[in-house]
Structure formats: C-alpha cells, structure tokens
N, C-alpha and C positions, 0 to 999 in steps of 0.2 A: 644361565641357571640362577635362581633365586633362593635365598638361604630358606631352610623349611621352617616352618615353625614349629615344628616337632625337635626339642635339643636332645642330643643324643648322647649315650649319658656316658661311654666312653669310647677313646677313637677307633678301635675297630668298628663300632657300628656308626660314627662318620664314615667311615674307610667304605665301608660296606653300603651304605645309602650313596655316598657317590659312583661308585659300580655303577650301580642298579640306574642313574637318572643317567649319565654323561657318562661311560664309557670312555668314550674316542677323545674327547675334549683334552687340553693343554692340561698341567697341573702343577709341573715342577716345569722351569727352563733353566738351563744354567748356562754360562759364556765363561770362558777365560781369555784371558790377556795377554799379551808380551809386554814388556818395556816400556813399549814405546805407546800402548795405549790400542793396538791393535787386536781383532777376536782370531783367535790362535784354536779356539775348540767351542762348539755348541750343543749340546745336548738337549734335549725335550722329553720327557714322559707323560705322557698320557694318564691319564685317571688308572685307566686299569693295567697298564706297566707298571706306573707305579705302584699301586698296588699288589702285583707279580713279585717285583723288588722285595716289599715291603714282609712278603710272603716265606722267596729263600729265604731273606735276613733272618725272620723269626724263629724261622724251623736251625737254622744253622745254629743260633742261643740257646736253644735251650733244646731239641733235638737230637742234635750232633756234640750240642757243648755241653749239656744239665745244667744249664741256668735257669731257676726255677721263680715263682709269682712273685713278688719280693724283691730280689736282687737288684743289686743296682749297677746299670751299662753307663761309662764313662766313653760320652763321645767326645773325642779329643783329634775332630778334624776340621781345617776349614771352609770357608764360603765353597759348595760341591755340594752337587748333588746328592752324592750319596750321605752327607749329611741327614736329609728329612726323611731317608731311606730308615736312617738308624734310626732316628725317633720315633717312626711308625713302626718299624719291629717290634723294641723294647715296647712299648705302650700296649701293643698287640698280644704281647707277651704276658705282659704283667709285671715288665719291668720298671725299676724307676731310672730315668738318662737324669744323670749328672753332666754337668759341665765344668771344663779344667778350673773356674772360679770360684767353684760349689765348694762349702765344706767337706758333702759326702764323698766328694772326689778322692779322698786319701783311702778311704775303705769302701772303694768301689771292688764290687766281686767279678767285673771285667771291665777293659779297659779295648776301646775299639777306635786306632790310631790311626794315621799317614804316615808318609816318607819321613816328613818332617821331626816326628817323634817319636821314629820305632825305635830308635836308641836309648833312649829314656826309657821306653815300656819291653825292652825284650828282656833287660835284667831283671826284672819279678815276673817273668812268665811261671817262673814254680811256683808262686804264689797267689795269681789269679789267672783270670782267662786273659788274654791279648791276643787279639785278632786285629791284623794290620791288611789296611786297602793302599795298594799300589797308586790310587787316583788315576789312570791311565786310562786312555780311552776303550771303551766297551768293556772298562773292569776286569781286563787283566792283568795279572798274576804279576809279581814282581820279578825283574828279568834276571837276577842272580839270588832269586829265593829269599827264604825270611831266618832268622835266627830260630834256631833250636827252642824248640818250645814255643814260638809262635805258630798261630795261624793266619796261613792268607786266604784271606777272603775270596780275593781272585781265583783259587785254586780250588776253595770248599763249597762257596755259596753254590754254585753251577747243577751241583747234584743233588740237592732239594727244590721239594715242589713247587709249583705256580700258587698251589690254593694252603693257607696252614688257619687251624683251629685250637686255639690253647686249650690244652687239658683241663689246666685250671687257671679258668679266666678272670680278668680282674673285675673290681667294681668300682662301681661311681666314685666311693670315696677313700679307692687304693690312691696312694702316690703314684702323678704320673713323673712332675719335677721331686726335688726335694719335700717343700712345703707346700704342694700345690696338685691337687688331687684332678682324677679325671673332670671329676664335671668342673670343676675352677678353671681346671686348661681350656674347655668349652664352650667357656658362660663368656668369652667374646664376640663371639660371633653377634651376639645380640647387637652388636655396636660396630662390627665392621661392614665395611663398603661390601652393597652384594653386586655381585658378577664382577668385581675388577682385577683386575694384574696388577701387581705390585710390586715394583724394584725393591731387593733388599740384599747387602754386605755383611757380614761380621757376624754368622751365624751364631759365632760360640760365642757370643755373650745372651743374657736371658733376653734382653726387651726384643733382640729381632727374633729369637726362637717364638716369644710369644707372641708376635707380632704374625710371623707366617703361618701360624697355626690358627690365627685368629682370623685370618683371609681366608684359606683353605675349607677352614669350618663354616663360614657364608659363603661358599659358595664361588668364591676365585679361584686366582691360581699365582703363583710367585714365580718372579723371574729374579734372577740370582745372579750376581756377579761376580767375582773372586776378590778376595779383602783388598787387593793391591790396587783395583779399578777404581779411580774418583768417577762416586754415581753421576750426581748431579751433570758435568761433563759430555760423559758415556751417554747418556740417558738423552740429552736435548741433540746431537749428533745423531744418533743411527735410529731410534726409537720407530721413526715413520718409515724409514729406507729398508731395516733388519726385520723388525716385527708387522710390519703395515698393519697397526693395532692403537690408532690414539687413544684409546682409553688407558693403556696403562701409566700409571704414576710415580711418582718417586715414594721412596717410603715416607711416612709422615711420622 
C-alpha cells in the first residue's frame, strides 16, 4: 500500500482509511525474548485486529472508565504490543498519552501499566484510573488478580465492542502527545518510507512512539521487539528465515 495523499487529519481517520484499503495486511508484529537471545512469543495483528484492539481499549476509557476528550492516559508499558494498542485508544478517544518522561505524567487522569509497575500505580488507584495489563499471551488476566482498586484489562477489555465511536470526538488541533497535536503527529508520513516494515525497541521513549506512528501513517507496518533484544543482532539472524520479508529495516 501507498501513503494516500489525502492527510488525515486525526488517527481515527488514519485508523479508519486503513480498514477500508488493507484489511488483512500485517500492522503491528511483536516478538519476545529469553536470555539468551531466543523468540519465546510472537504475536501479529492485522490492520483490522488491530483496530478491533484499538476499539475495546477505547470503549473500556472512557465507556466503562469516564475518561473524557481531554484527559490524559499515561502509558507506562514496554516494547509490547499492546503498547500502539493504547495509543490508538487514547487518540481515538480524544485522549492525550503521556509517557513516564513527560511532564504531564505526574497529573495524568489514568495511568495504564504492566507487571512491572503495578506496584508503583496500585497505591493512587483512589486517586486516578489504573488499569494494569498482565502482558501475557492472548491478554489474559493476571493469574492472582490486581490490587483493590485497580483494573485488569485482561479481565475488562473482553466485554466491549469490536467497533467504538467517540461521543465527542477530537480535532486536528486537540493534543494527541503533550505538545503535539493530531495533525503534528501526522504530518510524518509525508517523509516516511511507504509500504515498509520497520524494526523498532524502546517504545516509551518519544522519538520511537513518533517514529512508529510515522510508518504506520504511510502506509507500513512495525515490527517490535522487547527493550532487552539488541536490534541490530536479532534483525541480521532471523529477518529472512522468521519474516521471509527483506524489505524490512532497522529503525533509522
């Protein structure tokens, strides 16, 4: 597929134009690792799975949670798919995603964690929303439950729709980051590679969140690895063997 020349002027109606043209096609890939440098889990979604994904998440914030156009979702998970899950929510929402480096991170109105950090975000659950993902394969539920006052995702998202429509939708120049509005998040595409796959790590930091979003939006699709994998490595090893795809790249 080829980026359109039509820019779209926030990500649900990226979201929404990629439906509509590719369906079926790759969009998110994710791998994890052991130790020793081995893929221990694979994951893929498709354009309109993810999208699906992207669908429960939304509805679960602000549906099930009343998080409303405005707010701001603190995603505070790593290199995982469900990562670009949560950005596509919030954005879809009308949320703004902070990330753990952001200023607005300290007065985020939710905070959407892992294993890693439910300890840190279960003690202000009276205080905002925290909703924690188990990271576990097919996204379930965490196997001895969440602290009081948390929500698991694994437990909640399941019973919200496939298709969600924001009551009150964002606009071009709501925040989708911090300082950086829908059509700013957008206006890459203009300059990224169209139709390619692109390796990328360290989601929570900004340059690879804008990075994948900037692929996505001409018309690619990210492959994702978990922060502990050296890319470069990984990437020249299995690339032709795992993906039979040379076109994909390392992040640049």
């Amino acid at each position: 597929m080829t980026a359109s020349t039509h820019r779209p002027a926030v990500f649900a109606d990226l979201l929404a134009g990629l439906v509509a043209a590719e369906p079926g096609r790759p969009l998110v890939t994710w791998y994890a690792h052991d130790a020793a440098g081995a893929v221990t889990e694979r994951v893929e979604l498709s354009v309109v799975t993810y999208a699906n994904w992207v669908a429960k998440t939304a509805g679960l914030l602000t549906d099930a949670l009343d998080l409303e156009r405005g707010d701001t979702l603190l995603v505070d998970l790593p290199t995982h798919w469900l990562a670009p899950v949560a950005w596509g929510a919030a954005w879809s929402a009308g949320l703004v995603v902070a990330q753990p480096a952001d200023p607005a991170a300290a007065d985020a109105e939710a905070v959407l964690c892992g294993p890693a950090t439910l300890d840190r975000w279960a003690g202000e659950a009276d205080g905002r929303v925290v909703v924690a993902a188990a990271l576990t394969p097919l996204a379930r539920p965490f196997a001895g439950g969440v602290p009081g006052g948390v929500h698991d995702l694994g437990v909640e998202v399941w019973g919200q729709p496939d298709g969600y429509v924001a009551l009150d939708a964002p606009a071009a120049d709501d925040a989708a980051l911090g300082d950086v509005s829908h059509a700013e998040l957008l206006a890459g595409a203009a300059t990224a590679p169209s139709a390619s796959r692109v390796l990328l790590s360290g989601l929570a930091e900004r340059a690879a969140l804008r990075r994948a979003v900037d692929v996505v939006a001409a018309g690619g699709s990210v492959v994702l690895v978990d922060d502990d994998a050296p890319l470069a490595p990984w990437w020249d090893e299995r690339r032709a063997v795992i993906e039979r795809d040379e076109r994909i790249s390392p992040a640049r």
